[in-house]
C-alpha positions in Angstrom: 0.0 0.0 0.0 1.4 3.3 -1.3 1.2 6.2 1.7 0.2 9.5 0.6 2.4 11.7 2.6 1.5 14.6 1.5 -2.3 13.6 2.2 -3.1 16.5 4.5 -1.0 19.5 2.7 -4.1 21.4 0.8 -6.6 20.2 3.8 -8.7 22.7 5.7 -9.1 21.4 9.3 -12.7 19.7 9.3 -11.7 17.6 5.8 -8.2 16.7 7.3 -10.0 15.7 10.4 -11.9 13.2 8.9 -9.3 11.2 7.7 -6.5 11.8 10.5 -7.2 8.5 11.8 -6.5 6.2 8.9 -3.9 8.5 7.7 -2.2 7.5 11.1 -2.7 4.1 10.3 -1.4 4.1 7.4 1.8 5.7 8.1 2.4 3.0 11.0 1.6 0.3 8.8 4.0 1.5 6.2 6.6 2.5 8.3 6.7 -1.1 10.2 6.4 -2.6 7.6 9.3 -0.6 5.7 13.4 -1.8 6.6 14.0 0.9 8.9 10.8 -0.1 10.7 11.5 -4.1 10.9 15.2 -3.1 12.3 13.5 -1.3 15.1 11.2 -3.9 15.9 14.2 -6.4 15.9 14.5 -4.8 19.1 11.3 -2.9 20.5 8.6 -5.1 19.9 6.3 -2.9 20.6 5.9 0.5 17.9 3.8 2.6 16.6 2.2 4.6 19.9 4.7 7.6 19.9 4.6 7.9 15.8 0.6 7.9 16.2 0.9 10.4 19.2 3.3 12.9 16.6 1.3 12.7 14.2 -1.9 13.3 15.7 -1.0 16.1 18.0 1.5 17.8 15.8 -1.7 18.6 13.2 -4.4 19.1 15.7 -2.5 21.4 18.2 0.1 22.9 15.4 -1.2 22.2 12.0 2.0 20.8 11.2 2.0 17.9 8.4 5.1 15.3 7.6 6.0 16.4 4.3 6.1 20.1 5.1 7.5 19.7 9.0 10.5 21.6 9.9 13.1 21.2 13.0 11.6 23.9 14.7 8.4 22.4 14.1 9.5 19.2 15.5 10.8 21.3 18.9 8.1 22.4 19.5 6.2 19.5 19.4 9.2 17.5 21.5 9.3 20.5 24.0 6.1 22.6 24.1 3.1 20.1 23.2 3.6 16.4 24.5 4.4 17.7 27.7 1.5 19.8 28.1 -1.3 17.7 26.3 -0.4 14.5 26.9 -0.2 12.4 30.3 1.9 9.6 31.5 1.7 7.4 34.5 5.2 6.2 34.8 8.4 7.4 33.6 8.9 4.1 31.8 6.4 5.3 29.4 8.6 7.4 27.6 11.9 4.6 27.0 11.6 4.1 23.6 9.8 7.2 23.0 13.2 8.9 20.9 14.4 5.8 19.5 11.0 4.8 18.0 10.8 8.6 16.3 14.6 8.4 15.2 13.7 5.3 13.2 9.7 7.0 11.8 11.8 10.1 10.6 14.5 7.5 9.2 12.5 5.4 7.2 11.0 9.3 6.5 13.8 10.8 5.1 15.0 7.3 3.2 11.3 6.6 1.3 10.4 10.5 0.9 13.7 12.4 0.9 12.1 15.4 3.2 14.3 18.1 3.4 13.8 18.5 7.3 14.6 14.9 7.8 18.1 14.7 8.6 17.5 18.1 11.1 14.7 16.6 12.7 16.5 13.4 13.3 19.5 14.6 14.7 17.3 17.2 17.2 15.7 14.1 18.2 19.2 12.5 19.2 20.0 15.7 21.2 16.4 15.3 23.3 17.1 12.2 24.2 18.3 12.4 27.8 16.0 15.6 28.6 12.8 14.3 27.2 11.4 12.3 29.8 12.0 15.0 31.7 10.1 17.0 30.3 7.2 15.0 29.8 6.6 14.7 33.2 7.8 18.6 34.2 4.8 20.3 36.0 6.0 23.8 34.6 5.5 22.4 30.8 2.3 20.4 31.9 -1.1 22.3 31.7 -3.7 22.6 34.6 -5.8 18.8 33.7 -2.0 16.9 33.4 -0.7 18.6 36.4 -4.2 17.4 38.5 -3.3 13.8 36.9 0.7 14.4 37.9 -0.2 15.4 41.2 -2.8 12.4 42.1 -0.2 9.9 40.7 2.3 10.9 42.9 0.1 11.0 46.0 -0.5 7.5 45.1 -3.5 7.3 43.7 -4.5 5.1 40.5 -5.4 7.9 38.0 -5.9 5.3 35.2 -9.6 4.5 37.0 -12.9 6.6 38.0 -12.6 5.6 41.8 -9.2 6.5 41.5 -10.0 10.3 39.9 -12.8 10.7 42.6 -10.7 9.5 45.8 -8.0 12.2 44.6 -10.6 15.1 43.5 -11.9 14.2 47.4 -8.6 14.8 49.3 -7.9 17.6 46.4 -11.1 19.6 47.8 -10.5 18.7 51.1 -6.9 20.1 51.2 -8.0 23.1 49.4 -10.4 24.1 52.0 -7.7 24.2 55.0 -4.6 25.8 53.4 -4.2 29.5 52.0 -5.6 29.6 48.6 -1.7 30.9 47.2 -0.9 27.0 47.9 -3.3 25.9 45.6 -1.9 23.9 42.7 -4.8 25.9 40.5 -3.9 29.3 42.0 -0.7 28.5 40.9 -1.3 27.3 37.7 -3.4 30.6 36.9 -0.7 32.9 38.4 1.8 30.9 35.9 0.2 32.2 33.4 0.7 35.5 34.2 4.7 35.2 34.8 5.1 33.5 31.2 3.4 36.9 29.8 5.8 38.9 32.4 8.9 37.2 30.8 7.8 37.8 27.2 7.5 41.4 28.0 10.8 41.6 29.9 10.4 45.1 32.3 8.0 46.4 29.8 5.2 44.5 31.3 1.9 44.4 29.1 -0.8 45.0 31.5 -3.9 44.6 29.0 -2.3 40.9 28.0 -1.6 40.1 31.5 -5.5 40.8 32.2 -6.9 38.8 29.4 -4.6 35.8 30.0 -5.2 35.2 33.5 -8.9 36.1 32.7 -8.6 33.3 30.4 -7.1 31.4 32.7 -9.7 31.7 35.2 -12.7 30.7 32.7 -10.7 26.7 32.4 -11.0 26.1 35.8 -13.6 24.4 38.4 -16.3 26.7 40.0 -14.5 25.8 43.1 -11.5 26.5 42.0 -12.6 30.3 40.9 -14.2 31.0 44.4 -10.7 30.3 46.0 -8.5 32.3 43.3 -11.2 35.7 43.9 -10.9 35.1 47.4 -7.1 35.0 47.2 -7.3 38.2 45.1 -10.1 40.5 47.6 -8.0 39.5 50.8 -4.4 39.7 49.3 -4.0 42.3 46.8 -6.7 44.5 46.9 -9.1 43.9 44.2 -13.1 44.8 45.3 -14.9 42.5 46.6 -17.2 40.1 45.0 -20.5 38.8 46.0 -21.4 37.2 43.0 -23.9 34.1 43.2 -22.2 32.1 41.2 -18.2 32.2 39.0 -19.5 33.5 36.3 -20.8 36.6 38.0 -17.6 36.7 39.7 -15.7 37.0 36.6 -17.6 39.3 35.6 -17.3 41.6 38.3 -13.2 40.8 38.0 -13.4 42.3 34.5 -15.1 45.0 35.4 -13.3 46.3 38.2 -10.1 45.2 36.0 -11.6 47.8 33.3 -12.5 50.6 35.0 -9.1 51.8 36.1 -8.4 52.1 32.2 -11.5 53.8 31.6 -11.4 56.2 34.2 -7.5 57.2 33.6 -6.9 57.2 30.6 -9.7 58.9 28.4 -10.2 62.7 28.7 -13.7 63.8 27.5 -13.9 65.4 24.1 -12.9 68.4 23.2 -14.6 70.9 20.6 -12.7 70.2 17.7 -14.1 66.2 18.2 -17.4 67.0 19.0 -17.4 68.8 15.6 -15.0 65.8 14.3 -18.4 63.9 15.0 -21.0 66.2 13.9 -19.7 67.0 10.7 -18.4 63.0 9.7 -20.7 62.0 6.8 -21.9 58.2 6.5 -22.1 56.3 3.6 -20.9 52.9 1.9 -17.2 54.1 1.5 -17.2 56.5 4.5 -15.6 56.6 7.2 -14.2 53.1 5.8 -15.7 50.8 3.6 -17.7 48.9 6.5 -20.7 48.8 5.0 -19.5 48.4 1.2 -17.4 45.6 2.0 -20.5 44.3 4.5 -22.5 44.2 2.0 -20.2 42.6 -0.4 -20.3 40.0 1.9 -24.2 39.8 2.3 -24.1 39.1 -1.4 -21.6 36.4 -1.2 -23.5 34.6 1.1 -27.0 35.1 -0.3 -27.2 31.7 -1.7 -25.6 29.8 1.1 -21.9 29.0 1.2 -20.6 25.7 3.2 -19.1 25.9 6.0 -16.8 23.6 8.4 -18.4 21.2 10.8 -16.2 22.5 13.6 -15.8 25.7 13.7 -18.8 26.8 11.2 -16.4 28.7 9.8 -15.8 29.2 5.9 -13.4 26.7 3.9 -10.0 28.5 1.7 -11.7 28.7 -1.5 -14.3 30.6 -0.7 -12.1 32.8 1.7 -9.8 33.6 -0.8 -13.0 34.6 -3.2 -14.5 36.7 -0.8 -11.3 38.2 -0.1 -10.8 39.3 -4.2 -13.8 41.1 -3.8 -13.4 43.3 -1.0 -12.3 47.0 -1.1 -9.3 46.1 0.5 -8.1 42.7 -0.8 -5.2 41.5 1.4 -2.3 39.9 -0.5 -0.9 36.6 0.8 1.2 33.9 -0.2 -0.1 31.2 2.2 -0.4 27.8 0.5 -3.5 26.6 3.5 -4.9 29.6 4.7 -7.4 29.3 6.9 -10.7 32.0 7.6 -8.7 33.4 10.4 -5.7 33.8 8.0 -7.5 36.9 6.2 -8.3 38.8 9.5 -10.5 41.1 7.3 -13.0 37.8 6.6 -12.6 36.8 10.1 -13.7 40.5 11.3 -16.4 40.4 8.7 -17.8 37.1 9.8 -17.9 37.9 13.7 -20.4 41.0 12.7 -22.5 38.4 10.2 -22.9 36.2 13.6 -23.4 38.9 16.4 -25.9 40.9 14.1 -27.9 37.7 13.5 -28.4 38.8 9.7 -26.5 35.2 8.8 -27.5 31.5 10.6 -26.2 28.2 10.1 -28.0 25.5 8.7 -27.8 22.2 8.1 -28.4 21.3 4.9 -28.2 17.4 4.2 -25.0 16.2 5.8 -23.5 19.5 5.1 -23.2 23.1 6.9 -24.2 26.1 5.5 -24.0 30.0 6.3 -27.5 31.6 4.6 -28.7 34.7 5.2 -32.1 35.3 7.9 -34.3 36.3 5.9 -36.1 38.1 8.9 -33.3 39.6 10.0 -32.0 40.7 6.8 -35.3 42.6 5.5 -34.9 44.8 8.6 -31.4 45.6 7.8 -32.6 46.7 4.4 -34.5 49.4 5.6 -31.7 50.9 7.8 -30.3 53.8 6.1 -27.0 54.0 5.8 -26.0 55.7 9.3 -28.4 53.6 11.0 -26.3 50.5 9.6 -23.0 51.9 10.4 -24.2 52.0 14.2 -25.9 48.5 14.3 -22.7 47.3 12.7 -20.1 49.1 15.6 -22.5 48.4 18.2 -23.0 44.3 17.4 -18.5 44.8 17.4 -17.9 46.6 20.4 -20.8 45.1 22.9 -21.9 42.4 21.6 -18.9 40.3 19.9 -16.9 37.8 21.8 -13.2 35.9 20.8 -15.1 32.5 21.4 -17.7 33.6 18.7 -14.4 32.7 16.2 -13.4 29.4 18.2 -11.0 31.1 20.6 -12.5 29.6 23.3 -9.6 30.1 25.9 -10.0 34.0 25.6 -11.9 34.8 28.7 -14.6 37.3 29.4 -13.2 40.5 27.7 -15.1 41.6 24.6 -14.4 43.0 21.7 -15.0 46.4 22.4 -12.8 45.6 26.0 -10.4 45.2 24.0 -10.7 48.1 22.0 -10.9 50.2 25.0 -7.7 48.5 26.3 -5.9 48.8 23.7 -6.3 51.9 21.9 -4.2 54.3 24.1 -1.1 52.6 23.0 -2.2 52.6 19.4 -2.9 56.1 19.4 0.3 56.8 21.2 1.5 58.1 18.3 0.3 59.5 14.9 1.5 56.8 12.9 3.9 53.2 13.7 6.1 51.4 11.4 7.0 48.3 11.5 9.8 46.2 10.1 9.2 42.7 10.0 6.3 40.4 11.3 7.7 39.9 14.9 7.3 44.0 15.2 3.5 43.2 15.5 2.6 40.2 16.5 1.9 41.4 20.0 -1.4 42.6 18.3 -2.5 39.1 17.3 -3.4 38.6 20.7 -4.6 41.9 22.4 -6.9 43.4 21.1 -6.9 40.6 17.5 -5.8 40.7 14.0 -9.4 40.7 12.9 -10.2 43.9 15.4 -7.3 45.9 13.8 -8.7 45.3 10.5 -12.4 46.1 11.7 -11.0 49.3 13.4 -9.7 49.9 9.4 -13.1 49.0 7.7 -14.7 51.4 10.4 -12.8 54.4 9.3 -11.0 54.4 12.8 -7.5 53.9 11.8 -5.5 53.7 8.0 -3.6 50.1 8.0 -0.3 50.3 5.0 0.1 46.1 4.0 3.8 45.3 2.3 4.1 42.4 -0.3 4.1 39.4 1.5 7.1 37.2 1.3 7.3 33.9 0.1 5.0 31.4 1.6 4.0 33.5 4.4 0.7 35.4 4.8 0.1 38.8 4.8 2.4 42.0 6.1 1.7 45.0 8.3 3.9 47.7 6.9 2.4 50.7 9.0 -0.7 51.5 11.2 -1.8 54.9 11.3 -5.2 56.2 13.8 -7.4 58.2 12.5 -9.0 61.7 14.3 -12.4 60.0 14.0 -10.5 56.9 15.9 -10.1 59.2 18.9 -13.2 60.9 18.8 -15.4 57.2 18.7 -12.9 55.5 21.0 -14.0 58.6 23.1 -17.7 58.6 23.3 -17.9 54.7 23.7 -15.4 54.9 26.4 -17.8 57.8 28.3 -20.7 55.4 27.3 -19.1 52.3 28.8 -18.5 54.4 32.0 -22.2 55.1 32.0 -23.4 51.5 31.8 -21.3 50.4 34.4 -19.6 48.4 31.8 -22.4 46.0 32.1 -24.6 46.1 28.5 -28.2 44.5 28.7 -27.3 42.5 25.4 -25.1 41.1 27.4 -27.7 39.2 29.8 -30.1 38.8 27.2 -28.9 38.9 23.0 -32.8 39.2 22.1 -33.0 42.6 22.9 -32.6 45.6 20.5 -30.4 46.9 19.1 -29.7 50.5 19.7 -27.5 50.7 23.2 -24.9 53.1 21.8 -27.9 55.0 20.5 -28.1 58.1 23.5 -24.6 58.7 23.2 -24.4 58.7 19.7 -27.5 60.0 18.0 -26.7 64.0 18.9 -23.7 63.7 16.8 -25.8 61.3 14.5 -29.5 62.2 14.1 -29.8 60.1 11.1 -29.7 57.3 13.1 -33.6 56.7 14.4 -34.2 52.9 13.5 -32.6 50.0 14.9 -32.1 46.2 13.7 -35.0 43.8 14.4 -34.2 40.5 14.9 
């Protein structure tokens, strides 16, 4: 049987997923079956679990295949992955876990002549001592492996239910009695803020250090969140909670967390952006091309357009279409983009989801995005201001990271994140970058796909350099825009007002038309408001 290496190359993620299995299997068989593979099991007669375990988790955690892996591909998976997503119960586990790889990326290089081959293979020599201790090094492992570390060693069978329940007893138990800065959660969460500290060096990121252990926070047991607020109202100051349940508590964190921001770092306006305001006209191209480009993508859609089982979201082919007809096209080189690869798209399809005007249905065995008809003949009679408003308020109250599958992103929303970050935007007129690493800081807080909605909303101007080759698209420079400060402005006073706590929030039924009383003396176009 011939192996298709290069099986999962052109893939999106729901088609690859579907065959990930048996393209395991068949790369096992082959290999085993293959010279290399019989010398191995001359003397491991056992093979196959840790080339499975590669495979599987390098393309599901990295979306890394074979024929296109590099060394530092590889590391990371050796270093960064296996230890935090898989779990051992015994150090044994891992003794032929280097030797078995040496000989998969052996027979590898011999039947398919990669190009990373040889690298790979002697990185893999190097790891050999240090590996096993990594795998079972609670400062690589994440919070679930650590519990399973930390039952194992107080000798407790973690391989059974009764085993799992004894351990989660005494885990309770012990948690109840000692401070909660000894917890092994508590420290797991406050982990994640020292990784961000040491990526920022002195120049500590405040707005990433928020969202990450906010983040944090939202993977852990209700328990577990009680113990971490209560750590945080006696220890370091933070105003107390008395939320009935986490979730309430989280977002009374957020918040409090917020507010400082808010309250420090947003004059009100002055007279030339009051008149900045009055005086800004509305219309498909203007401020930005939201509502051109919205519209585009209204039409695109009309007749339905497929969509991935997983994450509903809408397959290369038809990004990359989409994409050619925007005002803005972006230019990239990527060979398997992705939706969130054109962060244009991915802003574009976070306002079809939060407004409602596009559903998913199931058609057959298939997904597809349509339009609500309901929904979308009372957009049509919006004029064009009233759109313009529907479309920044669905961003900035009522859009949410996990609405795009980021589901470790914690409470803050889009328009947190706006607030959060725009004062170092606007810091000055215009930044340059020179390279990709310049910016990538702004992947995570506040979002590619938020930078290129601030664009499309006439907030900011966004300069995009030739990308190089193989890679995706380039930043070049980001400029804000006076009608950036002025917005930024009266949704920031508005925010204040609400007690940074929307009623959309609670309830997504109701109206639209939140931002309205802050807006509509600078806008008196805008009267109507989406229906859903």
């Amino acid at each position: 049987m011939t192996f298709l290496i290069g099986q999962l190359d052109n893939l999106d993620y729901d088609a690859a997923e579907s065959i990930l299995e048996e393209y395991i299997i068949e790369a096992i068989q082959n290999f085993v079956n293959s010279e290399t593979g019989q010398e191995y099991l001359d003397n491991h007669p056992i093979g196959g679990f840790w080339t499975g375990t590669f495979i599987e988790m390098a393309y599901i955690y990295g979306g890394y295949t074979l024929s296109k892996m590099t060394k530092g591909n590889a590391q990371e998976i050796m270093e960064y992955i296996l230890p935090r997503k898989l779990t051992l119960f015994d150090p044994s586990d891992t003794d032929d876990a280097i030797d078995e790889l040496i000989a998969f990326w052996t027979y590898l290089h011999k039947a398919y002549k990669l190009r990373s081959a040889k690298a790979i293979i002697k990185y893999l020599h190097s790891i050999k001592d240090q590996f096993p201790r990594w795998m079972f090094d609670p400062e690589r492992g994440g919070m679930a492996k650590n519990f399973m570390i930390q039952g194992m060693e107080a000798g407790y069978d973690m391989t059974t239910q009764q085993g799992l329940q004894a351990f989660q007893a005494e885990y309770n138990q012990n948690l109840s009695k000692r401070p909660p800065s000894t917890s092994a959660d508590i420290k797991a969460v406050l982990e994640e803020l020292d990784q961000a500290m040491l990526l920022e060096g002195e120049q500590i990121d405040m707005e990433e250090l928020v969202t990450r252990f906010l983040g944090a926070l939202t993977e852990l047991e209700p328990e577990a969140i009680e113990d971490i607020i209560s750590m945080l109202e006696a220890e370091i100051g933070v105003e107390p909670v008395s939320s009935a349940s986490p979730s309430e508590a989280l977002g009374n964190m957020r918040r409090s967390l917020i507010r400082e921001s808010l309250e420090t770092e947003f004059s009100p306006l002055s007279a030339e952006e009051k008149n900045i305001l009055q005086n800004q006209a509305i219309s498909a191209t203007e401020p930005g091309t939201i509502l051109k480009d919205f519209q585009t993508t209204l039409d695109f859609i009309s007749e339905g357009v497929p969509v991935s089982s997983k994450l509903k979201q809408l397959s290369a082919k038809f990004v990359i279409d989409l994409n050619s007809r925007l005002s803005h096209p972006i230019d990239s080189d990527l060979k398997r983009p992705v939706q969130k690869s054109y962060p244009n798209i991915h802003g574009l399809y976070l306002l079809l989801r939060t407004t409602g005007i596009a559903k998913i249905d199931a058609r057959g065995k298939k997904l597809q995005m349509v339009l609500n008809p309901d929904v979308y003949a009372s957009w049509q009679k919006l004029n064009a201001t009233e759109k313009y408003f529907t479309l920044l308020e669905a961003w900035l109250i009522r859009s949410h990271p996990k609405m795009l599958g980021n589901e470790r992103s914690g409470p803050l929303t889009m328009g947190d994140r706006l607030i959060s970050s725009w004062s170092k935007l606007a810091q000055q007129e215009s930044v340059t970058f020179k390279e990709a690493k310049d910016y990538d800081f702004l992947s995570y807080y506040p979002g590619f796909e938020n930078i290129f909605l601030m664009e499309m909303f006439g907030l900011l101007n966004l300069t995009l350099s030739k990308p190089a080759k193989g890679e995706g698209w380039q930043m070049k420079k980001l400029q804000p825009n006076p009608l950036g400060y002025a917005l930024v402005k009266v949704f920031c006073s508005a925010c204040i007002n609400a007690d940074l706590q929307w009623d959309s929030q609670n309830d997504a039924t109701l109206p639209f038309g939140e931002l309205q009383p802050a807006l509509q003396r600078y806008f008196p176009e805008w009267q109507q408001t989406l229906s859903w």
